[in-house]
ZATOR-370937 format. One record per residue (C-alpha): x, y, z; residue in three letters. Coordinates in steps of 0.05 Angstrom, whole numbers, plus 5000, padded with zeros to 4 digits. Each point is the difference from the previous one (the first is absolute). Example, Ala and Ser with C-alpha at 12.3 -4.5 7.8 and 13.67 -1.06 7.14 Angstrom:
<sites>
<site <5246,4910,5156>,ALA>
<site <5027,5069,4987>,SER>
</sites>
This chain:
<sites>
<site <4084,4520,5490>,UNK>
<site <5076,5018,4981>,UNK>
<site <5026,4972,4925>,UNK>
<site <4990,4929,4982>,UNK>
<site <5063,4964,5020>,UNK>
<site <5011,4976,4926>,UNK>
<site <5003,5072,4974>,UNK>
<site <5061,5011,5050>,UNK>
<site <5033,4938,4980>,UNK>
<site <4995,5013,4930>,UNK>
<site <5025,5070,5005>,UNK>
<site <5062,4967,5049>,UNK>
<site <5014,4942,4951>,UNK>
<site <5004,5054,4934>,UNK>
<site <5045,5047,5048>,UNK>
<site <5054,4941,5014>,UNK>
<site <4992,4979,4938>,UNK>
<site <5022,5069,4968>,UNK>
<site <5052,5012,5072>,UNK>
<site <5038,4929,4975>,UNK>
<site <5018,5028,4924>,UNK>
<site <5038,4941,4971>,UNK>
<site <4999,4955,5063>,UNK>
<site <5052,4984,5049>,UNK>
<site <5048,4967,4955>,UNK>
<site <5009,5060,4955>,UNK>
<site <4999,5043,5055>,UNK>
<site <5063,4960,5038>,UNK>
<site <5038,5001,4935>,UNK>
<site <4996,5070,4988>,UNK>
<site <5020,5015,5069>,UNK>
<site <5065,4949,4989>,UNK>
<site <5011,5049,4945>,UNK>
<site <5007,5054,5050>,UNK>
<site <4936,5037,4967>,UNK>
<site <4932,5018,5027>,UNK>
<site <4932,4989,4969>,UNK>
<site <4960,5048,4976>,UNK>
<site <4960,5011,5060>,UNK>
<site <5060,4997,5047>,UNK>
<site <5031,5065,4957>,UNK>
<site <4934,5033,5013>,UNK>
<site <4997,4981,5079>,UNK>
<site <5078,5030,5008>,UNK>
<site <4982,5057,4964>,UNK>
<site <4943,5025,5044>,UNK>
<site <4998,5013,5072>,UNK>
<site <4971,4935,5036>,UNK>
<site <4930,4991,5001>,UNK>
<site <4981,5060,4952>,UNK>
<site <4987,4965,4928>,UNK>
<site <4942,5003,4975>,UNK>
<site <4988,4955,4939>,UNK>
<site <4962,5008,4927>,UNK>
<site <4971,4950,4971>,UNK>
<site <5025,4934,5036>,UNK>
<site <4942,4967,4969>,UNK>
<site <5011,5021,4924>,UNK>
<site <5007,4933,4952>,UNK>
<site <5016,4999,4932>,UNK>
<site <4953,5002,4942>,UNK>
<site <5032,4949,4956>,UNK>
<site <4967,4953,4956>,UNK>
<site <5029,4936,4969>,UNK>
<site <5080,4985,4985>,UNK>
<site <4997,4955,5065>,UNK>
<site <4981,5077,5043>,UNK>
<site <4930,4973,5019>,UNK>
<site <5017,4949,5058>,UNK>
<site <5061,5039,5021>,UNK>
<site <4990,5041,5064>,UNK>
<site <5046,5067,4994>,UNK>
<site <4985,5028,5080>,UNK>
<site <5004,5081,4991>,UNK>
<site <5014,4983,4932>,UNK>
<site <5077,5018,5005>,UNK>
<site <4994,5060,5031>,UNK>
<site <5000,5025,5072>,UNK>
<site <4983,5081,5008>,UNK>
<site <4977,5040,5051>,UNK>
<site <5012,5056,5044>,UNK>
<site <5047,5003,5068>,UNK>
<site <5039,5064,5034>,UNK>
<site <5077,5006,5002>,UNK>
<site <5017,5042,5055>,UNK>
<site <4932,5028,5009>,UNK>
<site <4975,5020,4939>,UNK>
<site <4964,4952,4951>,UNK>
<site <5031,4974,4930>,UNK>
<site <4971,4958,4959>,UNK>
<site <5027,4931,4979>,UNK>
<site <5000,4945,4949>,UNK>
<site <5042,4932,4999>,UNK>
<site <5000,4951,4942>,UNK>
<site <4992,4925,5028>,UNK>
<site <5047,4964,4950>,UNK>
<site <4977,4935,5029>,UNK>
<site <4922,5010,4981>,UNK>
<site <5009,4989,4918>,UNK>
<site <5067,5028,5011>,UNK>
<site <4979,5065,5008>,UNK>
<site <4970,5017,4934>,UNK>
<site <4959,5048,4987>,UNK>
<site <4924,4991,4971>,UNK>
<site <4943,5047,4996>,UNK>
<site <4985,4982,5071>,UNK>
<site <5072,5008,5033>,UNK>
<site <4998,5074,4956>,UNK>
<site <4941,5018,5025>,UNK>
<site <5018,4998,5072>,UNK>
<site <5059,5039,4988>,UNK>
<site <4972,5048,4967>,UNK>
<site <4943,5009,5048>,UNK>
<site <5055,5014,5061>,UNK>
<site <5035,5050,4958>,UNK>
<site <4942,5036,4994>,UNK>
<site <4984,5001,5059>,UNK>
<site <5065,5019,5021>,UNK>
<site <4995,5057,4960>,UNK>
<site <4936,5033,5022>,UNK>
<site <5027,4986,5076>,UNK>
<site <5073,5032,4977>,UNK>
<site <5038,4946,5031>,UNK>
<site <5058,4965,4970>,UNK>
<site <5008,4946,4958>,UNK>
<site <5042,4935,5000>,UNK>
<site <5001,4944,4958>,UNK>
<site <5041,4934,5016>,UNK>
<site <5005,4964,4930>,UNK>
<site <5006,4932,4992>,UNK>
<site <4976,4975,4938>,UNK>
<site <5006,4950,4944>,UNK>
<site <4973,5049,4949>,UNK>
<site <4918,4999,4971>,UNK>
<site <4954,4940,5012>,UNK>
<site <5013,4969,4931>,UNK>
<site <4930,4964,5010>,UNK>
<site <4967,5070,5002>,UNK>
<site <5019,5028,4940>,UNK>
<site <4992,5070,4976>,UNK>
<site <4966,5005,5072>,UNK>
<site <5062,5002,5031>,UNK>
<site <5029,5054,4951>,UNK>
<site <4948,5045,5015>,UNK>
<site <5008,4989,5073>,UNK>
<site <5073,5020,5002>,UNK>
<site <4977,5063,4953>,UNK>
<site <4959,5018,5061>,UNK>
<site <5047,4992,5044>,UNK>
<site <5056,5048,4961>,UNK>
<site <4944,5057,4988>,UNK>
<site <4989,4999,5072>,UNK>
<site <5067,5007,5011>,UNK>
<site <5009,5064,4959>,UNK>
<site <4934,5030,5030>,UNK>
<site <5035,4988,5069>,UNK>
<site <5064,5026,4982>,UNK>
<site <5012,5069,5028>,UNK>
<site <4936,4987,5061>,UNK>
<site <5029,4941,5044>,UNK>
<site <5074,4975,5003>,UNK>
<site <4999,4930,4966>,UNK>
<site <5050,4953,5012>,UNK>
<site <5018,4929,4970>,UNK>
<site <5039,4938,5031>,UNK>
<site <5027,4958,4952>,UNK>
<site <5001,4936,5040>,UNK>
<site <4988,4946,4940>,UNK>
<site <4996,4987,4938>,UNK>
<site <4979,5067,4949>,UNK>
<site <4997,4988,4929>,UNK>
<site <4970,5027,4945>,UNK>
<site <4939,5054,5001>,UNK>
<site <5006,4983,5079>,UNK>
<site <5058,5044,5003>,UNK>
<site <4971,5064,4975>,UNK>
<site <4953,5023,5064>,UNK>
<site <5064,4988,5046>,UNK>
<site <5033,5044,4947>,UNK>
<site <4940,5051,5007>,UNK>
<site <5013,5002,5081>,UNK>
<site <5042,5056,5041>,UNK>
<site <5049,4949,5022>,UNK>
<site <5021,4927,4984>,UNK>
<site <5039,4954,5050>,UNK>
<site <5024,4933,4979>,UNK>
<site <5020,4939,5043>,UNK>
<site <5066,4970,4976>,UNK>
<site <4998,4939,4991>,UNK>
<site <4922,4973,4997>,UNK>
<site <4983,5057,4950>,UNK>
<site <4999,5012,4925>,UNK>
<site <4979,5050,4955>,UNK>
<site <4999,5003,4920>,UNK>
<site <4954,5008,4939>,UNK>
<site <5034,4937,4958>,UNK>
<site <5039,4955,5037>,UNK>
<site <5075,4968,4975>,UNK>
<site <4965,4938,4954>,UNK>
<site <4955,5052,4972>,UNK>
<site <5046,5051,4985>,UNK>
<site <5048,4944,4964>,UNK>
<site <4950,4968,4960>,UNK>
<site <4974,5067,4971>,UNK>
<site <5072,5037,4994>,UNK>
<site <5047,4951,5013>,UNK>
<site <5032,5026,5058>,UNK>
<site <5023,4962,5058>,UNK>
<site <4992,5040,5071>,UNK>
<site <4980,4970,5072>,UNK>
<site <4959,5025,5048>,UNK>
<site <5034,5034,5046>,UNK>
<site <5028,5045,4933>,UNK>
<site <4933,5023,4992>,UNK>
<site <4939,4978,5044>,UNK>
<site <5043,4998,5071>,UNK>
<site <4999,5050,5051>,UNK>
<site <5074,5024,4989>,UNK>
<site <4985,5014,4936>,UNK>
<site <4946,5036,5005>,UNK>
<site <5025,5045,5061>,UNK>
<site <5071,5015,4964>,UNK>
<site <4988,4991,4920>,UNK>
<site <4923,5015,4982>,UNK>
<site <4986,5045,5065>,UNK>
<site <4931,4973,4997>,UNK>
<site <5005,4984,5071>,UNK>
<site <5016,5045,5061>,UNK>
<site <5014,4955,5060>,UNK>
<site <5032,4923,5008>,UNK>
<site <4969,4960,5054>,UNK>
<site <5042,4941,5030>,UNK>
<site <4942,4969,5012>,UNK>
<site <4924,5008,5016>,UNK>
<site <5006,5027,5070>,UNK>
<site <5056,5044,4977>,UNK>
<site <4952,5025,4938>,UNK>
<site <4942,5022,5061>,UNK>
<site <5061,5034,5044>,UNK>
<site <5010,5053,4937>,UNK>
<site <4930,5007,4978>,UNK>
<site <4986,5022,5075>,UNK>
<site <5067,5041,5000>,UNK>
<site <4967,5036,4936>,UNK>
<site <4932,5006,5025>,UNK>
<site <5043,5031,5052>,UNK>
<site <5004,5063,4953>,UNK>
<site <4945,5007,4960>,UNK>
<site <4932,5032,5018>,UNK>
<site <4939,4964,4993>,UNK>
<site <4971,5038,4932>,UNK>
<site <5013,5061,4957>,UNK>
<site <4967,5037,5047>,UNK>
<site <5030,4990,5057>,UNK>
<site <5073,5023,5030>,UNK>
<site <5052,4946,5014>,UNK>
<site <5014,4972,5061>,UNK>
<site <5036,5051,5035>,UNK>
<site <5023,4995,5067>,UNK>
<site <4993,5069,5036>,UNK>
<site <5017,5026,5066>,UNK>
<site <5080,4988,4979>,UNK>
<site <5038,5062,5009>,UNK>
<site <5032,5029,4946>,UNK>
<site <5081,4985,5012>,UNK>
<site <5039,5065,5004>,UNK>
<site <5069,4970,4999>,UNK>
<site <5045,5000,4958>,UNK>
<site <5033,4929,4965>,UNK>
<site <5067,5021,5001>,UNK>
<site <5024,4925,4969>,UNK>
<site <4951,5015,4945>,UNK>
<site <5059,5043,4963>,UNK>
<site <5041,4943,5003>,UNK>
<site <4973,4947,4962>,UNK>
<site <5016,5050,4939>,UNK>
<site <5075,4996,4967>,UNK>
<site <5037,5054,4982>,UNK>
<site <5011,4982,4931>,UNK>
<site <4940,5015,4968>,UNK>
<site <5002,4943,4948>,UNK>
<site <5007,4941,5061>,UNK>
<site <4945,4958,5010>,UNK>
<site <4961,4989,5065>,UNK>
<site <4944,4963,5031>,UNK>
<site <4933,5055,4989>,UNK>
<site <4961,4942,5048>,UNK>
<site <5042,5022,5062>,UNK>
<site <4981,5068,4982>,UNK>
<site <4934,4981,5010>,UNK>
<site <5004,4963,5057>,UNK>
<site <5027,5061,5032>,UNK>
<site <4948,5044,4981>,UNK>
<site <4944,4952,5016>,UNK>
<site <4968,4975,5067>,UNK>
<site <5049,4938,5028>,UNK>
<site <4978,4940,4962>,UNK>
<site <4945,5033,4953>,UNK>
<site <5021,5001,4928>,UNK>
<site <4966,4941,4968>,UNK>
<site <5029,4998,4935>,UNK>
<site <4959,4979,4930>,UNK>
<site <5035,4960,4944>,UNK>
<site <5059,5000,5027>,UNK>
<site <5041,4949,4951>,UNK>
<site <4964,5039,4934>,UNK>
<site <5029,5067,4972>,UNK>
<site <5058,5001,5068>,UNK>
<site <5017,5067,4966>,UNK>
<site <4936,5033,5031>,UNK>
<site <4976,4991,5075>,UNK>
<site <4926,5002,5010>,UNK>
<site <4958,4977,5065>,UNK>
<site <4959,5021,5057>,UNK>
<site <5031,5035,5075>,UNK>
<site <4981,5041,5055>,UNK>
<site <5032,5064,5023>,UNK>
<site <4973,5016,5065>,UNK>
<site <4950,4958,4996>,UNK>
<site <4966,5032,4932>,UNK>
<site <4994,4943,4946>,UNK>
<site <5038,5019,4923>,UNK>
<site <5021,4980,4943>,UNK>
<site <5093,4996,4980>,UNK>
<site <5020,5005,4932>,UNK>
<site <5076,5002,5004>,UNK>
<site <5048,4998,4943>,UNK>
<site <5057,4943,5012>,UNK>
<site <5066,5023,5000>,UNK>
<site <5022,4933,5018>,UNK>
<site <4972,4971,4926>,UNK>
<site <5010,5023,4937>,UNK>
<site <5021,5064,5034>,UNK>
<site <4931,5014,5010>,UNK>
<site <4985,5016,4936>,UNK>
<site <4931,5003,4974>,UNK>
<site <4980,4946,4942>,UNK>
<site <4934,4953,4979>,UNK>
<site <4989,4961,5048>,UNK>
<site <5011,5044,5064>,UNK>
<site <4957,5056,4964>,UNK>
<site <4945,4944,5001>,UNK>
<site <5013,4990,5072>,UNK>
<site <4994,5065,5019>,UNK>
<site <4942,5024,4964>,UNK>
<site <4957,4943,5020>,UNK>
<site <5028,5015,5077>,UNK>
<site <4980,5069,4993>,UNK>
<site <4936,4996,4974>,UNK>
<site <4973,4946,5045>,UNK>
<site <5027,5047,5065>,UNK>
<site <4955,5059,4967>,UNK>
<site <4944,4970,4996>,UNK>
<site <4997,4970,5066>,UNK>
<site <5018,5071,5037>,UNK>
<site <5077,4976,5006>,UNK>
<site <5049,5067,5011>,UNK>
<site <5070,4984,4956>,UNK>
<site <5059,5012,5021>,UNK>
<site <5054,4996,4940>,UNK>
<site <5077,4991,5017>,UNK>
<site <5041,5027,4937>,UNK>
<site <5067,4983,4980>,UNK>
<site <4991,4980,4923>,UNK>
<site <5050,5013,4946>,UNK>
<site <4955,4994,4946>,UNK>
<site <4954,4949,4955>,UNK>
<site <5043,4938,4984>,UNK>
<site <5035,5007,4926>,UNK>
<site <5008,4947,4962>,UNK>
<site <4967,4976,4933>,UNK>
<site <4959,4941,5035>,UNK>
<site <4967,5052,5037>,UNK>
<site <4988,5050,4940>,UNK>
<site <4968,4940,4955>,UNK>
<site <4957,4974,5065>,UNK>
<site <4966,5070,5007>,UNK>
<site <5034,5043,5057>,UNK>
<site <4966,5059,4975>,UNK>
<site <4931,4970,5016>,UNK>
<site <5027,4969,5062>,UNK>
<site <5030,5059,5026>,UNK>
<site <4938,5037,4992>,UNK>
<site <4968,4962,5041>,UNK>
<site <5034,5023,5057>,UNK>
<site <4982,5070,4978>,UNK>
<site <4928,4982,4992>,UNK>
<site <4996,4962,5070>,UNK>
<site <5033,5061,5048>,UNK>
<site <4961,5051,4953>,UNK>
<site <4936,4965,5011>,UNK>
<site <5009,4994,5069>,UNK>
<site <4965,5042,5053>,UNK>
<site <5022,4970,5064>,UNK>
<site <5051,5039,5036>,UNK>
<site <5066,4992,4973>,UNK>
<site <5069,5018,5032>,UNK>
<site <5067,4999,4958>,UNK>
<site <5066,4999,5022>,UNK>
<site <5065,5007,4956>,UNK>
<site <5060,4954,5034>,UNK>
<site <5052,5004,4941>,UNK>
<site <4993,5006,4923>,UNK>
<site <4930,5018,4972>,UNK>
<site <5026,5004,4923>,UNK>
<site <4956,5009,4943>,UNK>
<site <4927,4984,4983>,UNK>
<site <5006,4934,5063>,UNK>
<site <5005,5072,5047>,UNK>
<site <4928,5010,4965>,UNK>
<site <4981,4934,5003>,UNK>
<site <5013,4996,5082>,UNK>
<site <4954,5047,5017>,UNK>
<site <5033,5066,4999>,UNK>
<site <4966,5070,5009>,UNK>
<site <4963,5007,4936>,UNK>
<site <4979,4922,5002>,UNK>
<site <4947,5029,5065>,UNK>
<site <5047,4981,5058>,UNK>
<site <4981,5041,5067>,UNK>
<site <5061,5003,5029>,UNK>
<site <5073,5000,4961>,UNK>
<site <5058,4989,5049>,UNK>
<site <5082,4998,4986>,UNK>
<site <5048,4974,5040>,UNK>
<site <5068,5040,4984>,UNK>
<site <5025,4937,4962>,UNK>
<site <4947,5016,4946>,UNK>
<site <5010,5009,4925>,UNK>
<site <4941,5020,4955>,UNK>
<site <5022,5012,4918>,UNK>
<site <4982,4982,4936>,UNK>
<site <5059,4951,5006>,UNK>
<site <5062,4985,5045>,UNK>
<site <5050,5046,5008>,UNK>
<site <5049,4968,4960>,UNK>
<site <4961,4979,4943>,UNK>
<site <4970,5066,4989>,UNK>
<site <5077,5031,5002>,UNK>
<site <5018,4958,4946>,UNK>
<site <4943,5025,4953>,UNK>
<site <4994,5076,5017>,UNK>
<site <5075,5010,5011>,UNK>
<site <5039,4945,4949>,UNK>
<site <5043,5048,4968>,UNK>
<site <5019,5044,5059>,UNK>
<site <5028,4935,5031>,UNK>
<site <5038,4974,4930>,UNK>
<site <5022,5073,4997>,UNK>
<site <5027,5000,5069>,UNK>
<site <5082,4989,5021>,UNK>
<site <4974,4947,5051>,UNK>
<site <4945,4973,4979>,UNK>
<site <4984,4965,5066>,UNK>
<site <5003,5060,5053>,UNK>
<site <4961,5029,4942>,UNK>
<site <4935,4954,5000>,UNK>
<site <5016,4997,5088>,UNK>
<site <4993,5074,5002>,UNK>
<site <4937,4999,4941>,UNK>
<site <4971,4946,5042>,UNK>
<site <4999,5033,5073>,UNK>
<site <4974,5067,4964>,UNK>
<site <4946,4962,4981>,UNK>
<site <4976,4966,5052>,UNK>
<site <4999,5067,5036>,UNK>
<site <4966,5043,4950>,UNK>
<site <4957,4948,4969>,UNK>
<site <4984,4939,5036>,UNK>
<site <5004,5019,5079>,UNK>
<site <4933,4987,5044>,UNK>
<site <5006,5076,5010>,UNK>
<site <4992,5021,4925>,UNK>
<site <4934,4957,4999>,UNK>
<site <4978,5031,5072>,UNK>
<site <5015,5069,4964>,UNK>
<site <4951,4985,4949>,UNK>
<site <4940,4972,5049>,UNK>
<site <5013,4930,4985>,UNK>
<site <5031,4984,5062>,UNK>
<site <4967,5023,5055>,UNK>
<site <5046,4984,5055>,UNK>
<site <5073,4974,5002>,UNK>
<site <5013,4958,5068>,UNK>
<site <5044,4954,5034>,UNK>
<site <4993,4927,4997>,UNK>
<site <4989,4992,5064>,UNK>
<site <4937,5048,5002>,UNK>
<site <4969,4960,4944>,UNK>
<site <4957,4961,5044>,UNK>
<site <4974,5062,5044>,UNK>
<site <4972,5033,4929>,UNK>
<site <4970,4944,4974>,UNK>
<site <4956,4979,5067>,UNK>
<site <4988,5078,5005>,UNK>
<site <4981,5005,4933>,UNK>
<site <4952,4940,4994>,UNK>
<site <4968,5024,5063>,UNK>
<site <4983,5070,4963>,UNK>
<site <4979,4973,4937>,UNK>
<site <4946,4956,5027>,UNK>
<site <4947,5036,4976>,UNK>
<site <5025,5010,4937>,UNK>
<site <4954,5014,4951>,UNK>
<site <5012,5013,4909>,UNK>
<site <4943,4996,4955>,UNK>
<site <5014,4973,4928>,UNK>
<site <4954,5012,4932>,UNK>
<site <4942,4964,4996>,UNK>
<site <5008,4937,4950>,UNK>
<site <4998,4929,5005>,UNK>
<site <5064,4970,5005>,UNK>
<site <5074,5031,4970>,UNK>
<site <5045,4947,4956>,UNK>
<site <5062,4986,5024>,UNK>
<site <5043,4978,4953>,UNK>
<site <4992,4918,4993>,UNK>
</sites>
C-alpha cells in the first residue's frame, strides 16, 4: 500500500521549512555581507554528500513572552556529523537568524547530545558560534543549558580535539565553552567576543573602551591570547580548521596523521648554518629555521601575533606529524616571560595528549627581568613550562642553537626536563648565565685589579666560555648527547622520530598533577 501521500508531504513541508532558516531575504543579506549561514559553514566543512543531521526537527519548549506562536526551525542550532578527508568529525553551527542564535534548553540539548556522541565515537569536535547570548524568555533554563554545555566540554577535553569558530557575536557566559575548546579561530570583521561589552563596562567603572580594544579579533589574537587563529572571513575560517584537522588524530587514542612511506632525508642542509650570525647577541628570524627543518610548506604556525617571543605550531619532517616550540631571537631576544610561558605550556600539553612528538628549538637568554613581570607572577608562569615538558610523555627532541642560560635552559626542555634526544650545534652555550655577566660577578675584582681592565674581562670572558659554558662541557657531563652541524640537524631529527615511535614511560598512578595556575 506504500505511505499515505499526506505523511510524505508533511515530513517534505517540515524539512523545507527547517532547510529555509530565516527565509530568502535574510539569507541574500548575509551573503551581501560576504558570510555564510549556518548550514552553508556545515556543508563546506564536510565532504559533499556525507552530513548526516541531528535533530532537524527539534522546536523549542517555550511558553509565553510572545515564544508560543513563534516557529524557531532546529531551534537555532544545526549539528550533526560529516567526514573531512575521510574520517568523521562531528559538527555544530549556531543559526543566528532562528532567534538569533540563542541558546534555550532545546538548542543545549542538541549540542550536548552530538558531543556525546562524538565522544563515545572518538571523533572530533567543532563548534561554529554564532550567538546573541541565552534565550532571555527561558530563564534559568538557559543557564543551565550553557552549564551543560561547559561540563561537557571539560569531560571531552583530553578524548577528542575540540575546536571553536568564532564567526558572530560571543558575549557573556557564551564565551566560556569556546574558551574550554583546543583551539579558537575568529573571523575579522563579522566576529566579537567579550564578557561585558564597552556601555557596560562604562556604566559600572567608568571607563571608556571600543570594541575592537577588547571584544575584536585583533585583540584577542595579540593582547588577551584567548584566540589562536584570525580568519579573513568564513571560508578562510574552514581553510585553517581543515589545515589543523590536517594534524591532529582523531582521539587520545589514536596516532596523528602521519604520512609514511617518506624516506628519511640523509642530506645535509648546508644553508642551514647560515641563517645564524656570528655575533652571538644578533637577532634572527627562528621561523626560517623552521622552515628549513620542516617538510616544504608544512609548519602551520598557532598564535602567531600573541607572545612573538615564543614560536609554537604544527609540521611535518618526512612526513611524521609534531609539535615546534622555538624561542624567538627575533623578539625580545627570545627571552622567556608570562605570556609566552602560557603559550607554550598550553602548546605542549595539548601535543601530549594527542600522541604529538616535540621538537624544541633553543636559543633563550633567560626569563624576561623586569618588575612588571616579577609583580604579574613569572615564577608561577615559568613553572608552567616546567610542569608542561615534565608532564609530557610524547617523544621529545631538543636542540641547543645558541644561548641556553639559566633556569629558561630548564624550562626548554633540557636533559633532566625528560627530553629523548639533546643535540648542540657548535654555536651552543649552556650556563647558569652569559658569559659576560657571570665574569662580572665571579671575577669583579680580578678585572678592577687588572693594568687593562678590558683585555682583562676579554681574556676572563673567552676562558669562560671554554671551561664553563661550551656545548662540550655539557656533552662531558651526559647532558648533551651529541654535538652536530647545522646542516645535519634535519637528518637526526627525522631519524630520531622514526626510532622513538614506540616510545613508551609510565608515570605514578594519581589523578591529575597541578601545574602551577
Amino acid at each position: 500500500m506504500g505511505i499515505d501521500q499526506k505523511l510524505l508531504d508533511e515530513l517534505e513541508r517540515r524539512q523545507t521549512e527547517a532547510l529555509a532558516s530565516g527565509g530568502p531575504a535574510p539569507i541574500a543579506k548575509r551573503h551581501a555581507q560576504g558570510r555564510l549561514t549556518a548550514r552553508e559553514r556545515l556543508e563546506a566543512l564536510y565532504t559533499p554528500h556525507t552530513f548526516q543531521e541531528f535533530g532537524l526537527h527539534a522546536q523549542h519548549a517555550t511558553r509565553g513572552f510572545g515564544m508560543d506562536k513563534k516557529s524557531l526551525p532546529t531551534d537555532g542550532v544545526i549539528t550533526g556529523i560529516g567526514f573531512v578527508d575521510g574520517r568523521p568529525v562531528a559538527g555544530f553551527s549556531q543559526d543566528f537568524m532562528i532567534a538569533g542564535g540563542s541558546l534555550g534548553s532545546v538548542h543545549a540539548h542538541k549540542i550536548c547530545d552530538l558531543m556525546d556522541h562524538a565522544a563515545r565515537a572518538g571523533m572530533p569536535l567543532i563548534g561554529f558560534n554564532d550567538s546573541g547570548g541565552a534565550r532571555i524568555q527561558e530563564g534559568v533554563e538557559s543557564l543551565s543549558g550553557y552549564g551543560q554545555v561547559f561540563n561537557r566540554n571539560v569531560l571531552m577535553s583530553g578524548v577528542v580535539p575540540q575546536i571553536a569558530v568564532i564567526c558572530g557575536p560571543c558575549a557573556g557566559g557564551a564565551v566560556y565553552s569556546p574558551a574550554l575548546m583546543d583551539f579558537l579561530i575568529m573571523t575579522r570583521h563579522s566576529a566579537s567576543m567579550f564578557i561585558c561589552g564597552p556601555e557596560v563596562i562604562r556604566a559600572v567603572t567608568g571607563q571608556r573602551t571600543t570594541m575592537e580594544e577588547i571584544g575584536s579579533a585583533e585583540a584577542h589574537a595579540r593582547d588577551s591570547g584567548n584566540i589562536h587563529f584570525i580568519a579573513e572571513d568564513d571560508r578562510h575560517a574552514l581553510e585553517i580548521v581543515h589545515r589543523l584537522l590536517g594534524y591532529l588524530p582523531s582521539n587520545n587514542m589514536s596516532d596523528p596523521p602521519h604520512q609514511p612511506g617518506v624516506e628519511i632525508t640523509l642530506s645535509d642542509d648546508l644553508g642551514l648554518e647560515a641563517l645564524i650570525p656570528e655575533d652571538p647577541k644578533a637577532p634572527y628570524d627562528v621561523k626560517d629555521v623552521i622552515a628549513r627543518l620542516a617538510d616544504a610548506d608544512s609548519f602551520l604556525e598557532v598564535q602567531r601575533e600573541f607572545a612573538q617571543n615564543l614560536v609554537v605550531g604544527f609540521a611535518r619532517i618526512d612526513g611524521v606529524v609534531l609539535g615546534i616550540v622555538a624561542n624567538q631571537p627575533h623578539v625580545k631576544a627570545g627571552t622567556l616571560d608570562i605570556d609566552a610561558s602560557d603559550k607554550g605550556a598550553r602548546f605542549i600539553r595539548f601535543c601530549n595528549i594527542f600522541n604529538i612528538p616535540l621538537l624544541t628549538l633553543v636559543d633563550v637568554p633567560g626569563f624576561l627581568p623586569g618588575v612588571a613581570q616579577e609583580k604579574h607572577g613569572i615564577i608561577r608562569h615559568g613553572a608552567k613550562m616546567l610542569f608542561a615538558y615534565g608532564a609530557s610523555t610524547v617523544p621529545k627532541i631538543t636542540v641547543i642553537m645558541r644561548k641556553a642560560y639559566g633556569g629558561a635552559f630548564l624550562a626548554m626542555c633540557s636533559r633532566d626536563m625528560g627530553a629523548d634526544l639533546v643535540l648542540a650545534w657548535p654555536t651552543a652555550e649552556i650556563a647558569v648565565m652569559g658569559a659576560e655577566g657571570a665574569v662580572g660577578v665571579v671575577f669583579r675584582r680580578e678585572i678592577e685589579a687588572a693594568e687593562d681592565k678590558d683585555a682583562e674581562r676579554t681574556r676572563l670572558i673567552d676562558e669562560y666560555r671554554a671551561k664553563f659554558s661550551s656545548p662540550y662541557m655539557a656533552a662531558s657531563r651526559r647532558l648533551v648527547d651529541e654535538i652536530i652541524e647545522p646542516g645535519d640537524t634535519r637528518r637526526y631529527i627525522a631519524s630520531a622520530l622514526e626510532q622513538l615511535q614506540s616510545k613508551t614511560e609510565l608515570r605514578p598512578t594519581k589523578k591529575h598533577g597541578l601545574i602551577p595556575l
